[in-house]
DRENLO-597192 format. One record per residue (C-alpha): residue number from 1; residue in one letter; x, y, z. Coordinates in nm, 4 decimals, decimal comma. Layout:
! DRENLO-597192
  resi  resn        xx        yy        zz
   NUM     A         X         Y         Z
...
This chain:
! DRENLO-597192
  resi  resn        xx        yy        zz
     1     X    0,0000    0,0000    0,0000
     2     X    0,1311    0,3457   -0,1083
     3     X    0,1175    0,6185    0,1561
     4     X   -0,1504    0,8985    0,1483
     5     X    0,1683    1,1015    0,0692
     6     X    0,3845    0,9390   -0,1915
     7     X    0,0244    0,9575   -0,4146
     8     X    0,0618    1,2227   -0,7162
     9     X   -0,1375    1,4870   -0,6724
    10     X   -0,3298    1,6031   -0,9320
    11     X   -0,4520    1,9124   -0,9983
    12     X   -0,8489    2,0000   -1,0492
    13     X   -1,0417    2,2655   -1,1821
    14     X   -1,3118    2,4714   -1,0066
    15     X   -1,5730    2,1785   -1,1216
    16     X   -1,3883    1,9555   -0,9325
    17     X   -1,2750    1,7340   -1,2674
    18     X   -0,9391    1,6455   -1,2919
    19     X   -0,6878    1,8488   -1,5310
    20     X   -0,4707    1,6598   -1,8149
    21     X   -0,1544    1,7785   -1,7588
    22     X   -0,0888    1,7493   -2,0854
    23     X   -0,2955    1,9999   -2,1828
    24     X   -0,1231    2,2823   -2,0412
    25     X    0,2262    2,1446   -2,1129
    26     X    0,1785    2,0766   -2,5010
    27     X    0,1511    2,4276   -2,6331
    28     X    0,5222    2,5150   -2,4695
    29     X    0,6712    2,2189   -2,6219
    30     X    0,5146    2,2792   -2,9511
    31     X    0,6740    2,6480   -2,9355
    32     X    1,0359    2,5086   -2,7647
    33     X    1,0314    2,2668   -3,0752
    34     X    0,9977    2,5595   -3,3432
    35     X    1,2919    2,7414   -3,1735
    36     X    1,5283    2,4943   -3,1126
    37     X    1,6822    2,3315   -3,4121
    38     X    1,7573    1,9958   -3,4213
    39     X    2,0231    1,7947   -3,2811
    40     X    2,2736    1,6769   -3,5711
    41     X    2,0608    1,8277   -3,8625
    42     X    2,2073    1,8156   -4,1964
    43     X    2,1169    2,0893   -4,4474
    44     X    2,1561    2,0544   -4,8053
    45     X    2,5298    2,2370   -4,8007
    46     X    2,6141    2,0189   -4,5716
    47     X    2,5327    1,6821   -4,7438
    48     X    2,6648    1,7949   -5,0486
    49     X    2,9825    1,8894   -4,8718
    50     X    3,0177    1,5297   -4,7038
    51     X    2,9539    1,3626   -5,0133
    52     X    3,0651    1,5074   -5,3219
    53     X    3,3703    1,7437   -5,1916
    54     X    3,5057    1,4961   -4,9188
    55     X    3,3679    1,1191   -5,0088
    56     X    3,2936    1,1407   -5,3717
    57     X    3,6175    1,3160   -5,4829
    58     X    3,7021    1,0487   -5,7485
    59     X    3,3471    1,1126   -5,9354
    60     X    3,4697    1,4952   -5,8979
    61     X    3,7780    1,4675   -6,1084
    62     X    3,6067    1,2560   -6,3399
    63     X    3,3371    1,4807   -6,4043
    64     X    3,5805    1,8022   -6,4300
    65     X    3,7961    1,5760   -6,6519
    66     X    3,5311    1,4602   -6,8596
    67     X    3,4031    1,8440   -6,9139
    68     X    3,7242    2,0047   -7,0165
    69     X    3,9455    1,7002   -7,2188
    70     X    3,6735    1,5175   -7,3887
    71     X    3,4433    1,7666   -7,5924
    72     X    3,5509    1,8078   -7,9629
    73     X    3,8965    1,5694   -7,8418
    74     X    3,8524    1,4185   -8,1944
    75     X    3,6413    1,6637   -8,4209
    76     X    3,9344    1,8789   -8,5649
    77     X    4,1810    1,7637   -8,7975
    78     X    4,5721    1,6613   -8,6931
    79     X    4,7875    1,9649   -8,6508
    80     X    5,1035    2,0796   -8,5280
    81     X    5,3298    1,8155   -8,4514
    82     X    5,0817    1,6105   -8,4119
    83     X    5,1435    1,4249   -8,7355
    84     X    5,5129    1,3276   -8,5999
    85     X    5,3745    1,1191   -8,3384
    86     X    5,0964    0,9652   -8,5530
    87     X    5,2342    0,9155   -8,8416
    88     X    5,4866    0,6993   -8,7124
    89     X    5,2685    0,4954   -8,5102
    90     X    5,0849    0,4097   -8,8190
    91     X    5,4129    0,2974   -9,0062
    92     X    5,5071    0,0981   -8,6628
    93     X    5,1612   -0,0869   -8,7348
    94     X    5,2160   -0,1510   -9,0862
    95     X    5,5991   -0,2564   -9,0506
    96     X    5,6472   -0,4133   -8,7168
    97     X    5,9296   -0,2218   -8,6830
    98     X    5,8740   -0,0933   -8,3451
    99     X    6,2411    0,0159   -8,2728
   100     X    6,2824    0,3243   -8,5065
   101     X    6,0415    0,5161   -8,5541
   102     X    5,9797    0,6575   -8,9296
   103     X    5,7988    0,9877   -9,0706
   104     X    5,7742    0,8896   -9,4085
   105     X    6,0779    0,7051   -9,5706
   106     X    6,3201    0,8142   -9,3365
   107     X    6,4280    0,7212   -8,9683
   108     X    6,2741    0,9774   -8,6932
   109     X    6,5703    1,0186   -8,3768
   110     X    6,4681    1,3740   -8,2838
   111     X    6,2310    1,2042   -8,0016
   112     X    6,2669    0,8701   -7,8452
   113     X    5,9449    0,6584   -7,9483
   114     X    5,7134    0,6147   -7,6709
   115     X    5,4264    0,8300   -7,7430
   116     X    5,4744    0,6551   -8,0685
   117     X    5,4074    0,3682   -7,9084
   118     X    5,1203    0,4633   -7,7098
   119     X    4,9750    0,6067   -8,0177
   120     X    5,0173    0,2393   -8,2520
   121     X    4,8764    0,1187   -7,9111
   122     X    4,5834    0,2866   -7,9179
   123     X    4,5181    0,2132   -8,2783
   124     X    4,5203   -0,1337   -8,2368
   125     X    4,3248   -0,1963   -7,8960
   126     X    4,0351    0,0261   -8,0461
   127     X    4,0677   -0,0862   -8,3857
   128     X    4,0574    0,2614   -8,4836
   129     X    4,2248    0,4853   -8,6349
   130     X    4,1261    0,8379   -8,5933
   131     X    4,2432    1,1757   -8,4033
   132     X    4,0182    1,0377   -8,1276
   133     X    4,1971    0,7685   -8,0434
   134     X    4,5158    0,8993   -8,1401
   135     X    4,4815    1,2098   -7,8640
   136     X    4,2616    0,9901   -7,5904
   137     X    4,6374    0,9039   -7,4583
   138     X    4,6947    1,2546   -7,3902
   139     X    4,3947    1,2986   -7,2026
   140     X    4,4021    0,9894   -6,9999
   141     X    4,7564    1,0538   -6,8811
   142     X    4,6367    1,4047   -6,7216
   143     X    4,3610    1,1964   -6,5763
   144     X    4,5925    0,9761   -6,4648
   145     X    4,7370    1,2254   -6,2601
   146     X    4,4655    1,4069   -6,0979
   147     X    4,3286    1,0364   -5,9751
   148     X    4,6731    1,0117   -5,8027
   149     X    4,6900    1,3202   -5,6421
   150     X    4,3606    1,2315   -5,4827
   151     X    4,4742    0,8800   -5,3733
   152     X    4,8226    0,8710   -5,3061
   153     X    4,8379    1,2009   -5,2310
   154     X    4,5371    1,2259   -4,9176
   155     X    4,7879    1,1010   -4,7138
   156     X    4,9991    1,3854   -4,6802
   157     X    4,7499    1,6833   -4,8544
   158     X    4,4439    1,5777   -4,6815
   159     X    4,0910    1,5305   -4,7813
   160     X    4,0493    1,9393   -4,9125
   161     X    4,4050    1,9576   -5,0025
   162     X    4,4229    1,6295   -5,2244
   163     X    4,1064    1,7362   -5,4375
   164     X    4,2635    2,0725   -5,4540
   165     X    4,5768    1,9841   -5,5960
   166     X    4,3726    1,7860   -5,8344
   167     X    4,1590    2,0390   -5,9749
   168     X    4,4336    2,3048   -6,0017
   169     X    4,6387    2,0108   -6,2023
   170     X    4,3046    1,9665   -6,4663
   171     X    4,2005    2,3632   -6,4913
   172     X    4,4885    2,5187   -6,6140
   173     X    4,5975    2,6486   -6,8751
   174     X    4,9371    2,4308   -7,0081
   175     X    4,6915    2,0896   -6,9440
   176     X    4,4078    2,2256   -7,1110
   177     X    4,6267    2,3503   -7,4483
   178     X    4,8490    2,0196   -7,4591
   179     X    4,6336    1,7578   -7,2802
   180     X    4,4051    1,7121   -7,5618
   181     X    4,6692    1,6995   -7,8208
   182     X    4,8661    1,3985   -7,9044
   183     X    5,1831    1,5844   -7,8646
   184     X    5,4807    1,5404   -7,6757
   185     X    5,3900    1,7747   -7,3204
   186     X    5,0892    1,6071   -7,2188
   187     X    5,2658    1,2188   -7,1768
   188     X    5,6266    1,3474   -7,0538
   189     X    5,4529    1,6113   -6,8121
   190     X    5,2455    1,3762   -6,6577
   191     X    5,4892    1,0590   -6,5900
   192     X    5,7020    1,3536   -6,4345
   193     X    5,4537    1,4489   -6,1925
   194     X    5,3417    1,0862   -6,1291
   195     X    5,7327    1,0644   -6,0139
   196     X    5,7042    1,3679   -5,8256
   197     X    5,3595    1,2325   -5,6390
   198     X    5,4767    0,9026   -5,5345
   199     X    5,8229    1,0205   -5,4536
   200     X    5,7018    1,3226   -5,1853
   201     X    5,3762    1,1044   -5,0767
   202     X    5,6577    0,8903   -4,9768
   203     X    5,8464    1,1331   -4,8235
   204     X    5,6093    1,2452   -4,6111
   205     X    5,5333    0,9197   -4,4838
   206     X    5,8620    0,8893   -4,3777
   207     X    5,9277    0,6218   -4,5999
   208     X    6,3176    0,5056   -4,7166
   209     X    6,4856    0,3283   -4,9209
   210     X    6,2904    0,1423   -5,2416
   211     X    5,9813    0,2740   -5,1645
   212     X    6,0926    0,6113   -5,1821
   213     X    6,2786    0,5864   -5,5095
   214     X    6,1889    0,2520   -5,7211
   215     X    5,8106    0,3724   -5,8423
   216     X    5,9408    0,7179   -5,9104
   217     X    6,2379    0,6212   -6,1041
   218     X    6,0164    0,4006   -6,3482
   219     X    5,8082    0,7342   -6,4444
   220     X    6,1599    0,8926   -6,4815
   221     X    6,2349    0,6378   -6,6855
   222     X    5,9601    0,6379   -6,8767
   223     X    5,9614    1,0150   -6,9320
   224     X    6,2994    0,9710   -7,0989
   225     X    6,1456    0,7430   -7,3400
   226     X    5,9309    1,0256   -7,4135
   227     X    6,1805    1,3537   -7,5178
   228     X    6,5098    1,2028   -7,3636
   229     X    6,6908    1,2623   -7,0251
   230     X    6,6435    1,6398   -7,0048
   231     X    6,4596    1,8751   -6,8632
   232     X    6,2558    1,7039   -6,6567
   233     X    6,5120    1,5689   -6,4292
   234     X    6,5525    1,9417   -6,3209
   235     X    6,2004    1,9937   -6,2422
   236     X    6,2102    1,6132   -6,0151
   237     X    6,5150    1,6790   -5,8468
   238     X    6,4843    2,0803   -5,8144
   239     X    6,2081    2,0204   -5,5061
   240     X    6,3800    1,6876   -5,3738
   241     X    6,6979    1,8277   -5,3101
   242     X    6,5563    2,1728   -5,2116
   243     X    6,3213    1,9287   -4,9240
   244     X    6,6126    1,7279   -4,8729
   245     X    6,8132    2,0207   -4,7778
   246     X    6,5707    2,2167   -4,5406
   247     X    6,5191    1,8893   -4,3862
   248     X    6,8919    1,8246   -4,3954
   249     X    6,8284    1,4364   -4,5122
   250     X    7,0898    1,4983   -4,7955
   251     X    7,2003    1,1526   -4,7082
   252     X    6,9178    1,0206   -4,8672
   253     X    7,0921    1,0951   -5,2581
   254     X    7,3586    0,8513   -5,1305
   255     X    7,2118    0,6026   -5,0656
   256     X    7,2014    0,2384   -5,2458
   257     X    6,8662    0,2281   -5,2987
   258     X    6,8553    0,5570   -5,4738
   259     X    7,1982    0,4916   -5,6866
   260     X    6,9748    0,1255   -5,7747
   261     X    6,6646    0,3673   -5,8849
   262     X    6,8849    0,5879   -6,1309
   263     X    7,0233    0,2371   -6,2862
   264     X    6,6819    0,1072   -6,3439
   265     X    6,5680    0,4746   -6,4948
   266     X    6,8492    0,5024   -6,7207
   267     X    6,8639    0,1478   -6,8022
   268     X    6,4972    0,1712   -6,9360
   269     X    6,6060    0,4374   -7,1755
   270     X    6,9281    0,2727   -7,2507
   271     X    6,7604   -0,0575   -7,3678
   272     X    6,5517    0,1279   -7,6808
   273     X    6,8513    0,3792   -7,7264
   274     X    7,1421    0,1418   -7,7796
   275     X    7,0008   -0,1173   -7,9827
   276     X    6,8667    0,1935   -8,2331
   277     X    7,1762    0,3689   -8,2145
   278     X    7,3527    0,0107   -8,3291
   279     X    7,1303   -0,0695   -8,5699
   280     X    7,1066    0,2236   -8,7437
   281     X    7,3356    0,4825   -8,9017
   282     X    7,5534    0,6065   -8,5545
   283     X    7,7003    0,8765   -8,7267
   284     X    7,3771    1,0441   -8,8247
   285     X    7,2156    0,9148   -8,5029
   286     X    7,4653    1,0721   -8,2872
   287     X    7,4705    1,4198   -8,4968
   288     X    7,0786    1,4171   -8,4435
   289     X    7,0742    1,3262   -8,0611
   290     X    7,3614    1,5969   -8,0272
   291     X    7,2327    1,9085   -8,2502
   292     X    6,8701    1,8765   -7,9940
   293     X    7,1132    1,9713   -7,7240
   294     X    7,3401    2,1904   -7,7861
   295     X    7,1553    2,3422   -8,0307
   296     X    6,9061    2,4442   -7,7336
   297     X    7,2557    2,5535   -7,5462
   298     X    7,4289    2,7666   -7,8151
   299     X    7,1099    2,9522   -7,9319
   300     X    7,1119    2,8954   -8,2815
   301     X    6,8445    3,1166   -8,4103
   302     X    6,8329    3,3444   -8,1133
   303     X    6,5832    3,5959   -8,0349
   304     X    6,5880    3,8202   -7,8129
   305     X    6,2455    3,9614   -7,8517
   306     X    6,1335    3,5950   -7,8022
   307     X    6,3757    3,4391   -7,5198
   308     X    6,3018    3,7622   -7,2607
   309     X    5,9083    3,6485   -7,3225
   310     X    6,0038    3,2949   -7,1517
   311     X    5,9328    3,3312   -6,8136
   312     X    5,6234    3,5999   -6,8467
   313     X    5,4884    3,3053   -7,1377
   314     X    5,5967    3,0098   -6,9229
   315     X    5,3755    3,1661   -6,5948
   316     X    5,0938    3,1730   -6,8347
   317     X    5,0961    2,7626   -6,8182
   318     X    4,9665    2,8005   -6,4608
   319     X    4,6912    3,0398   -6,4827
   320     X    4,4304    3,1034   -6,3525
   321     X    4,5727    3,0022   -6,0018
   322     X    4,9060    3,2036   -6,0181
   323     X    4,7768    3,4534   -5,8014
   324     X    4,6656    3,2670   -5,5551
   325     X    5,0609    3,1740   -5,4754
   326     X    5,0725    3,5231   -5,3009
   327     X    4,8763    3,3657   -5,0094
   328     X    5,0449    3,3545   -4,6606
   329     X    5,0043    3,1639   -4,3812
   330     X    5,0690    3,1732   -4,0404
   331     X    5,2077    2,8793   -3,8785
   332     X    5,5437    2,7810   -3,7155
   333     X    5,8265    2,8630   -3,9014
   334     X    5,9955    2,4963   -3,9484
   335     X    5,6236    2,4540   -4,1518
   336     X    5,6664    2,7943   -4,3556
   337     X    6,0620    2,6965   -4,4244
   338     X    5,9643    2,3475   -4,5645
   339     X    5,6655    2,5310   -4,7768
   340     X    5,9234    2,8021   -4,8683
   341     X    6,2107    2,5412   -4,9418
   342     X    5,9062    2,3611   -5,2562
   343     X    5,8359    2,6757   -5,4036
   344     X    6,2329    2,7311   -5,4133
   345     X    6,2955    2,3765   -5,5540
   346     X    6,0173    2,4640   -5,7893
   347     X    6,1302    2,7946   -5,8935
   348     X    6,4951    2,7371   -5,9829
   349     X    6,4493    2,4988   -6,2689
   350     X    6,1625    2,7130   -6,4294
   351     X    6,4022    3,0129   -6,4291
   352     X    6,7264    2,8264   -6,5206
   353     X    6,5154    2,6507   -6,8083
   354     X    6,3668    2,9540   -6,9388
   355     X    6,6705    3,1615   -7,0027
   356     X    6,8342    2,9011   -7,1905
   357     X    6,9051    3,1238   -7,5343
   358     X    6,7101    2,7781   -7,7227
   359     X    6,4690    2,7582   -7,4712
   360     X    6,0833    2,7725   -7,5520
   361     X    5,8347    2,8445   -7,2547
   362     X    5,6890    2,4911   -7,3043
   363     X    6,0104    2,3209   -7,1774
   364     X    5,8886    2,4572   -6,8240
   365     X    5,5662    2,2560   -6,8140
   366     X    5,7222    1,9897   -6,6350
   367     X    5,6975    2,2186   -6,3425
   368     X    5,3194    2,2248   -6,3100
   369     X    5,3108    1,9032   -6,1142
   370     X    5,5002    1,9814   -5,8035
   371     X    5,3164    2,3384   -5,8199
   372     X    4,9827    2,1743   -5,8014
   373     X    5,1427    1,9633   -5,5025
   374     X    5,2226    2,3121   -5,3792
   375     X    4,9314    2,4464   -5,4145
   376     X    4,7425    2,2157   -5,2340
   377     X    4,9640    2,2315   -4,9429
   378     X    4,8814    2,5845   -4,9267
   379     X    4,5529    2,6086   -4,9567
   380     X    4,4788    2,3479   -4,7590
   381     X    4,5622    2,5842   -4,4831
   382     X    4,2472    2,7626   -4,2465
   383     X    4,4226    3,0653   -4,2028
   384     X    4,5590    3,2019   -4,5088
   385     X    4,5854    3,6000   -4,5788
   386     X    4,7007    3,8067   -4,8618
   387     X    5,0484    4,0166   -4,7491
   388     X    4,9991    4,3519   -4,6128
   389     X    5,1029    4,5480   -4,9689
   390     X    4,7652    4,3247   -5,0552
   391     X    4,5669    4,4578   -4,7878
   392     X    4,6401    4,1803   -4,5679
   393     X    4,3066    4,0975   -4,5573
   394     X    4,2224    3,7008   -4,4680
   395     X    4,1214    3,4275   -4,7133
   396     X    3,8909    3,2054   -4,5570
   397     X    3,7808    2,8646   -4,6288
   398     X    3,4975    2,9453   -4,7845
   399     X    3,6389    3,2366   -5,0079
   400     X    3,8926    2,9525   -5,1618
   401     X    3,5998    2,6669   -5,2144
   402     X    3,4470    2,9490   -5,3869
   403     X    3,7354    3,0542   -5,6076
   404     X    3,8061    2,6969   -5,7096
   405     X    3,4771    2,6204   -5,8113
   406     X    3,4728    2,9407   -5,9908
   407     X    3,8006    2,8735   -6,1767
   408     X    3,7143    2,5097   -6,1988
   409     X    3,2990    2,6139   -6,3398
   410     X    3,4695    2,8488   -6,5580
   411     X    3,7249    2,5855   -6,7399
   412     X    3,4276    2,3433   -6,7504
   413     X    3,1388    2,6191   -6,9223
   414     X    3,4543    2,7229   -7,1314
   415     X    3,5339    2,3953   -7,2914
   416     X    3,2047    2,2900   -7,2862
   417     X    3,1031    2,5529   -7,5494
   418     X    3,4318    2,5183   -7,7298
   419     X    3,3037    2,1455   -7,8255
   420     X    2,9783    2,2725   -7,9130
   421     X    3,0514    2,5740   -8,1160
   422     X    3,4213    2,6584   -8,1807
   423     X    3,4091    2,3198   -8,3115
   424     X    3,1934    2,3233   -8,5857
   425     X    3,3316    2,6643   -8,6794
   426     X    3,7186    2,5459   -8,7462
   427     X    3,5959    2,2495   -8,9210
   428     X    3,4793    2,4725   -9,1709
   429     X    3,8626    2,6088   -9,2135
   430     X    4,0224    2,2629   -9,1920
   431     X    4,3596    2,2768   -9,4409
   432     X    4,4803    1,9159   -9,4364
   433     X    4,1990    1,6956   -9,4843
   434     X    4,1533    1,8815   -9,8226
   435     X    4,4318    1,7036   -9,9530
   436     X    4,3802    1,3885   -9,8781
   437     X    4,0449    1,3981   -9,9788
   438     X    4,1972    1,5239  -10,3471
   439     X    4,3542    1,1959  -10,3292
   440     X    4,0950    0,9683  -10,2490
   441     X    3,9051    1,1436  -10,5239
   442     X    4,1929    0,9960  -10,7725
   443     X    4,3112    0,6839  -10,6204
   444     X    4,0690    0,3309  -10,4875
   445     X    4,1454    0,2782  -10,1658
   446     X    4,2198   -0,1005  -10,2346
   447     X    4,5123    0,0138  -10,4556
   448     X    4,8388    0,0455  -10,3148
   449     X    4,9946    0,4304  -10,3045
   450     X    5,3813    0,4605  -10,3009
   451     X    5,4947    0,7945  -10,1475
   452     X    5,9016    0,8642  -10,2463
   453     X    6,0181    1,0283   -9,9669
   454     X    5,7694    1,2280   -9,8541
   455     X    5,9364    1,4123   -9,5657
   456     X    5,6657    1,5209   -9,3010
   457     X    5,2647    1,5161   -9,5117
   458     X    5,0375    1,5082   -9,2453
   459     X    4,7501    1,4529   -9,4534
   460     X    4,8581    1,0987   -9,5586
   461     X    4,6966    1,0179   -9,2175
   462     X    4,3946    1,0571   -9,3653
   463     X    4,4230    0,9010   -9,7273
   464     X    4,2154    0,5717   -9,7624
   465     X    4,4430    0,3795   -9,9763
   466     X    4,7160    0,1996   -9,8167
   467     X    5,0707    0,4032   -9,7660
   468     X    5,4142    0,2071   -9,8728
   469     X    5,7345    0,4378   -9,8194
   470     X    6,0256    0,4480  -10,0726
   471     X    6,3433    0,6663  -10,0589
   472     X    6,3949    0,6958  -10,4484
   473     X    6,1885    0,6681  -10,7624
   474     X    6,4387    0,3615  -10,8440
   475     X    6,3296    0,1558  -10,5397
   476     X    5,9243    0,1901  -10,7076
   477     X    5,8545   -0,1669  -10,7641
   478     X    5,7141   -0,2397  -11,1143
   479     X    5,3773   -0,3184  -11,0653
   480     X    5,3480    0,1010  -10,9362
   481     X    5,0125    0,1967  -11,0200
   482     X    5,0391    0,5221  -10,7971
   483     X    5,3475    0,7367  -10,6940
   484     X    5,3388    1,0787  -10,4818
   485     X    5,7039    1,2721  -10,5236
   486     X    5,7784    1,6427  -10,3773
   487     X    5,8343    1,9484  -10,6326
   488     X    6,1637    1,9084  -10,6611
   489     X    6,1777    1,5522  -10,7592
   490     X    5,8850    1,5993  -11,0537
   491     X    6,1380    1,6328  -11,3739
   492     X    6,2666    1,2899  -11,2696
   493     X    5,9628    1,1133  -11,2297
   494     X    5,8391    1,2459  -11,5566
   495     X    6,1738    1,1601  -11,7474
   496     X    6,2486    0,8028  -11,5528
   497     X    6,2511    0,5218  -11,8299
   498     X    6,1500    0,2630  -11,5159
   499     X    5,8239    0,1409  -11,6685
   500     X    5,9128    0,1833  -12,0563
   501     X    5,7575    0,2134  -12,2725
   502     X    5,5288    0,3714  -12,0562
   503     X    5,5915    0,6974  -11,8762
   504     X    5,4369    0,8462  -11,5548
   505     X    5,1806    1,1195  -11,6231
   506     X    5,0557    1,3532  -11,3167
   507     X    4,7344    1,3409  -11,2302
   508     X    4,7568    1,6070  -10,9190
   509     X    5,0099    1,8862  -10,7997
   510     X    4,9376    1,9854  -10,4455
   511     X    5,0588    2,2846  -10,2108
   512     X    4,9659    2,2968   -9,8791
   513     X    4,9666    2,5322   -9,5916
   514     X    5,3212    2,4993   -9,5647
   515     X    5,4131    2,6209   -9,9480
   516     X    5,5409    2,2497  -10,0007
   517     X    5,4378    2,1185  -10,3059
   518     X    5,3822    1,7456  -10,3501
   519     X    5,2763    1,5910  -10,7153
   520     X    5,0761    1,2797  -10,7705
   521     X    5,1599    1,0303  -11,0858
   522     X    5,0351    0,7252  -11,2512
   523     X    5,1935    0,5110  -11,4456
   524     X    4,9638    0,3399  -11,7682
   525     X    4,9734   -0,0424  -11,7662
   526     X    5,1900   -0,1594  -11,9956
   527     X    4,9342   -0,4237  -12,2019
């Protein structure tokens, strides 16, 4: 039995009924709910945040990627140099002859042959054989690079700093011009900052010995198979020793492991080089290999006008962010000296490369992967400022998110209408295709065209009938049905007695965009 005074007491109104308690206590919770937000609510900005900026940074890059490298990648004709790494690749196919690379009839040592490779490669895992596939290389080895910034790399940048790194290495503006060309830059600046990545992600991890310089060497190596053993060296071991030395682990250099790593980089380019060098002609190997040097060194064909441009041109490559690298933070100063000692390591090599008499701004561009290492490092930072002659005033965290995707929106809306309507518009001024197409017009493409040393035609990508290389009009076989000579070798092919009684009659005299004139014969059957 409960006592009279441990019952609840409950209150009653003057009728004498009993009162719900309740009743009187709803209407203040009611109001106390409408005030008080909830525990652990997660607004729109907030889920986005967690899942698309931290968690789903991988569908981020691939997005951005997607936007800026793959609109129009294949629409426009071959131009540049572009036809010196495809038009190889296409002889590689036909020949087997993977060692020395050809353009035309005649051996092509200027470049070592590995985005040659890549390029016959691509050709014959797609079974196409377009500028598509020829530049999708290109673009995957820039993707290549902002996936490992975001994986390897979150170790030491972090979640924000990782994805920022990555976006500054997509949206700027040496990627965007070379990354969806099959040129040279796009493949050798991207296996050097692959090195770079796995060689400071390891470095911050306090890793040693193979692990800090076996992966690392391989993209060395590799990059040397690209455009040979310089420049990008410079731009590798500018911020290692420049980190080495602030952290005064010199020692590391000396090691066995590292001296192993620069045997199994050189030894990668040494395998293609010697055999080619041997089975070729040395002399004129050697003259070529030398004259890319120390023609760069001597400044043959200086400009002045043009070489004090290299550094203002070569800071171009890493806009739209170069500004940002005016940003200061406050932290303690072994941090800032470590920063300081990148941007040093950095910095060097771009200036010593750029005021090489030879030197073209482009030679830089290995450079903008340790800058986009260094960029995330310092943005990653919560209290970053602009210096006092800047007004001093602070950048926050969300005045860089909003930058970025500015920057990022801007090089995505950009290319994104580039594909759509700059396009069509240079398609309509296309000066290559024409001449192949003047061919085609002429020859089946089941019969077999015989091009006397041709020298560098990029349009003979694009001709239908099959391609066979000669270095004379006396190495024509006798069954020639088709023959394509330059300008200066026409009286010859007219006059050669090689299928008498017939003689070879032109059927087309071309000039392209270049002033080089090419002329197209047949020769009669002789029944």
């Amino acid at each position: 039995m409960q006592s009279a005074s441990s019952k609840a007491v409950i209150p009653r109104d003057d009728r004498g009924r009993r009162e719900n308690p309740l009743a009187t206590t709803a209407p203040a919770v009611k109001i106390a709910a409408m005030h008080q937000p909830r525990p652990g609510r997660r607004t729109w900005r907030k889920i986005f945040l967690a899942k698309w900026w931290q968690r789903r940074r991988t569908h981020v890059v691939l997005l951005v990627w997607a936007a800026i490298y793959l609109p129009g990648l294949g629409s426009l004709e071959i131009r540049g140099e572009e036809g010196r790494r495809i038009l190889p690749a296409v002889t590689m196919l036909q020949t087997s002859n993977y060692l020395v690379p050809h353009v035309g009839s005649e051996p092509y040592f200027r470049k070592p042959p590995l985005v040659n490779w890549i390029v016959a490669a691509s050709f014959k895992l797609t079974g196409v054989r377009s500028e598509w596939t020829a530049r999708l290389p290109s673009a995957l080895a820039i993707l290549a690079v902002a996936l490992t910034f975001v994986t390897r790399g979150r170790r030491a940048l972090g979640t924000t700093g990782s994805l920022l790194a990555a976006m500054i290495w997509l949206v700027n503006a040496g990627n965007i011009e070379k990354g969806r060309l099959i040129e040279i830059e796009a493949i050798y600046v991207s296996l050097t900052a692959l090195a770079f990545i796995f060689w400071i992600a390891a470095y911050r991890a306090e890793e040693t010995g193979r692990r800090l310089w076996l992966l690392p060497a391989v993209f060395l190596g590799l990059a040397m198979l690209t455009k040979g053993p310089l420049p990008h060296l410079l731009f590798f071991y500018g911020p290692v020793v420049a980190l080495l030395w602030n952290d005064r682990k010199l020692a590391l250099l000396a090691t066995r492991d590292h001296f192993i790593a620069l045997v199994v980089m050189l030894g990668m380019f040494t395998a293609w080089a010697l055999p080619a060098f041997l089975l070729s002609d040395s002399a004129r190997v050697a003259h070529v290999w030398s004259r890319q040097y120390t023609g760069r060194v001597s400044g043959s064909g200086f400009q002045f006008t043009s070489w004090i441009m290299n550094i203002p041109r070569g800071l171009v490559y890493f806009l739209p962010w170069l500004p940002l690298a005016l940003l200061q933070f406050d932290k303690p100063t072994e941090l800032r000296r470590r920063h300081f000692a990148l941007l040093l390591g950095i910095a060097a090599p771009f200036v010593l490369v750029n005021v090489i008499p030879g030197a073209l701004p482009r030679y830089a561009m290995p450079a903008l992967g340790p800058a986009a290492w260094w960029f995330g490092e310092l943005l990653a930072h919560e209290n970053l400022h602009w210096p006092r002659w800047l007004s001093g005033k602070r950048f926050t965290p969300n005045v860089r998110n909003n930058v970025t995707a500015l920057f990022v929106g801007l090089g995505c809306i950009g290319l994104l209408t580039y594909g759509l309507i700059g396009v069509p518009y240079l398609r309509k001024h296309e000066k290559v295709r024409q001449h192949a197409r003047q061919i085609d017009a002429i020859i089946p493409s089941s019969v077999l065209l015989y091009a006397v040393n041709p020298k560098y035609q990029p349009y003979l990508f694009y001709v239908h009938a099959p391609i066979r290389y000669v270095s004379t009009i006396e190495q024509l076989p006798a069954d020639t049905k088709f023959f394509l000579v330059q300008g200066e070798n026409e009286t010859e092919a007219q006059t050669t007695r090689r299928w008498s009684p017939s003689r070879a009659q032109l059927v087309l005299r071309i000039v392209d965009y270049r002033q080089h004139e090419a002329i197209l014969f047949s020769v009669p059957s002789s029944r």
